[in-house]
C-alpha positions in Angstrom: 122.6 -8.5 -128.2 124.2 -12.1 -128.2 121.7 -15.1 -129.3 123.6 -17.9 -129.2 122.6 -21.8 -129.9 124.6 -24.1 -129.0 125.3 -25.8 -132.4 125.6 -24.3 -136.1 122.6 -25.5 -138.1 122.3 -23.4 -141.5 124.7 -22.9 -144.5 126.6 -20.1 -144.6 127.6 -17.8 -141.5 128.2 -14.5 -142.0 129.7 -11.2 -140.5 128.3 -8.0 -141.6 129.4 -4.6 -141.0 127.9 -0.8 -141.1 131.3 1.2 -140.7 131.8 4.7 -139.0 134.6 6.2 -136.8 131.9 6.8 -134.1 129.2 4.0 -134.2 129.9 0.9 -136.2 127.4 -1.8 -136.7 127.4 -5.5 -136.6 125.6 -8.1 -136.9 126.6 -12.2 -137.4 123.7 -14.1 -139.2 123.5 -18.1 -140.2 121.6 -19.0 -143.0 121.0 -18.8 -146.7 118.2 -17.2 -148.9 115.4 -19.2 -147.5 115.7 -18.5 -143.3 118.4 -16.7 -141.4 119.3 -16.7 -137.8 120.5 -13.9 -136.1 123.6 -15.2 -133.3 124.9 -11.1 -132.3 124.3 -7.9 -133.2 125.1 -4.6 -131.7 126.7 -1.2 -132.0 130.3 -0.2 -131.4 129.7 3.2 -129.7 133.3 5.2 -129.2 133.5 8.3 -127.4 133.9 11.9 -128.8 137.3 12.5 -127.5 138.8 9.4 -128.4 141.5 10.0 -131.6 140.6 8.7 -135.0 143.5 7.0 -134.8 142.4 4.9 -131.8 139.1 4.2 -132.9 140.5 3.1 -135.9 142.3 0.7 -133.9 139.1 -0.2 -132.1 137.2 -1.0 -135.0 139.8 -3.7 -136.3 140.0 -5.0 -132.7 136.5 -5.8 -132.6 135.9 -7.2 -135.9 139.3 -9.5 -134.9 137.5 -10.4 -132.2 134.0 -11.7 -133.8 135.9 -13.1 -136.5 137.2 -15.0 -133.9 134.5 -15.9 -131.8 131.9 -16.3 -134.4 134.4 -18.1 -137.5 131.9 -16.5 -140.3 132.7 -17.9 -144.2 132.1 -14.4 -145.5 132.0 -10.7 -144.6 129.8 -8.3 -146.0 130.1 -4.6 -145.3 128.5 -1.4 -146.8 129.6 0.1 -149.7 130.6 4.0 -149.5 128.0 6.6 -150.6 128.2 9.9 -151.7 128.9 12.1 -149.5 128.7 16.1 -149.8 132.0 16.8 -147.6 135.5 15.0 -148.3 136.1 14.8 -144.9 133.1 12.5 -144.2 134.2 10.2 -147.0 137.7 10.4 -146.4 136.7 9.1 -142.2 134.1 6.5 -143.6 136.8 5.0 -145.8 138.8 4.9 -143.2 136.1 2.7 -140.6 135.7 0.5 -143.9 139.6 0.2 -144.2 139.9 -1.2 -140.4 137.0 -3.5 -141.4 138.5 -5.1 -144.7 141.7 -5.5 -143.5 140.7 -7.8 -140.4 138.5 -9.3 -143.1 142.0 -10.1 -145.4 144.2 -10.7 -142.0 141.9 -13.9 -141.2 141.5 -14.5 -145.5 137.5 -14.0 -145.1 135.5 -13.4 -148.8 134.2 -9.7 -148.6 131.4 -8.4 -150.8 130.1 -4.7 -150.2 126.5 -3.5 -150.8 125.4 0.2 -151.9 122.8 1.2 -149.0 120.4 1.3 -151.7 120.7 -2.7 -152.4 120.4 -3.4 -149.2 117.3 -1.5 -148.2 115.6 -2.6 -151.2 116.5 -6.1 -150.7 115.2 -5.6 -146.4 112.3 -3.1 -146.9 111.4 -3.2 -150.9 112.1 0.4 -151.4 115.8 1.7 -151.8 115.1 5.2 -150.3 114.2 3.6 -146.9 114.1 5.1 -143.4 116.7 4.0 -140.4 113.2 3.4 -138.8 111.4 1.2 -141.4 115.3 -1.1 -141.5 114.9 -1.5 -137.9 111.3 -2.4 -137.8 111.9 -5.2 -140.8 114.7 -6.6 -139.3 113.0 -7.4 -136.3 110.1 -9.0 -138.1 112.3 -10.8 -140.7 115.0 -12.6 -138.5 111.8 -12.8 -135.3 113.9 -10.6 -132.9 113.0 -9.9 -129.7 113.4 -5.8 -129.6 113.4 -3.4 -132.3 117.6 -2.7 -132.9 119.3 0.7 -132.6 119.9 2.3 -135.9 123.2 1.0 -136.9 122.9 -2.7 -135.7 120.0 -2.5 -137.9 121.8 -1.5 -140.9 124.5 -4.2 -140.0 121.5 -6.8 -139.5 120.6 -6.0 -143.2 123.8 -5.9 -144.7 123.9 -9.6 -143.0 120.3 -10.0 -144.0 121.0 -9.0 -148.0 124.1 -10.9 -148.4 122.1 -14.2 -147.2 119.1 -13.1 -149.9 122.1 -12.7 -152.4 122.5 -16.5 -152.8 118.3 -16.5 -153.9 118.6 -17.2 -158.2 115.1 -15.3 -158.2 116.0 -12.3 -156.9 119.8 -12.1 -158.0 118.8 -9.2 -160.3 118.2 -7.0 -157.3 122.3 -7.2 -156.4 123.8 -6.8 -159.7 125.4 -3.8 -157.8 127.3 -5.9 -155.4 131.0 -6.7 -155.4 133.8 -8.3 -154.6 136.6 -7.0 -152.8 
């Protein structure tokens, strides 16, 4: 979903990313620790039978393109979790790799947030629900629907990386990072 004013009001504009091979989120917020504005969010749904290789090559299209569109300071994506299978964390490294190096083609600051960070920082608990992200988002950045799963989780990466800049709550992200 596109919001779009028509002039850039708050401090810091951001780009933030929930990577997968199949769905990736996104999400570009203005703001700072006080009050966030959501400008797009959405999901990047690829097909089934398209090659990893070319969704791959979809991913880093699309984040070229926002980073175009929306000139955000900073990009902030999810950090890998543990995953039981190799294979899953081998193809989520490799939605993540798309994403940082569009981030390093255009010379944007990227931090990365464990999933834990960021739905503590969104929801106050770290073992959140998809559901209960979604449903926060909405009411914290006043959207007009509830968003699918992974624009949620984009929303919030956004969403956390804004809260980051808060010198009250900056022990919650001592996990964060640079890359």
């Amino acid at each position: 979903m596109r919001i779009r004013p028509s002039y850039r009001t708050l401090s810091l504009r951001v780009l933030s990313i929930d990577p997968a091979i199949r769905n990736t989120g996104f999400a570009v917020l203005d703001g700072d620790h006080r009050q966030s504005v959501a400008l797009e969010y959405g999901t990047l749904s690829l097909p089934q039978k398209l090659p990893q290789s070319r969704c791959l090559l979809a991913i880093h299209e699309k984040v070229c393109s926002l980073i175009e569109q929306w000139q955000p300071d900073e990009l902030a994506i999810e950090a890998i979790i543990y995953v039981q299978s190799h294979r899953t964390a081998i193809t989520m490294g490799s939605a993540r790799a798309a994403t940082v190096l569009a981030a390093a083609r255009y010379d944007l600051p990227i931090m990365e947030y464990p999933p834990t960070c960021v739905k503590l920082a969104t929801v106050g608990r770290g073992a959140a629900g998809k559901q209960q992200v979604a449903f926060m988002m909405r009411a914290m950045l006043r959207l007009t629907e509830t968003p699918a799963p992974d624009a949620a989780d984009a929303l919030a990466i956004g969403f956390t990386h804004l809260a980051a800049a808060d010198p009250l709550k900056a022990h919650l992200f001592r996990e964060r990072k640079y890359l």
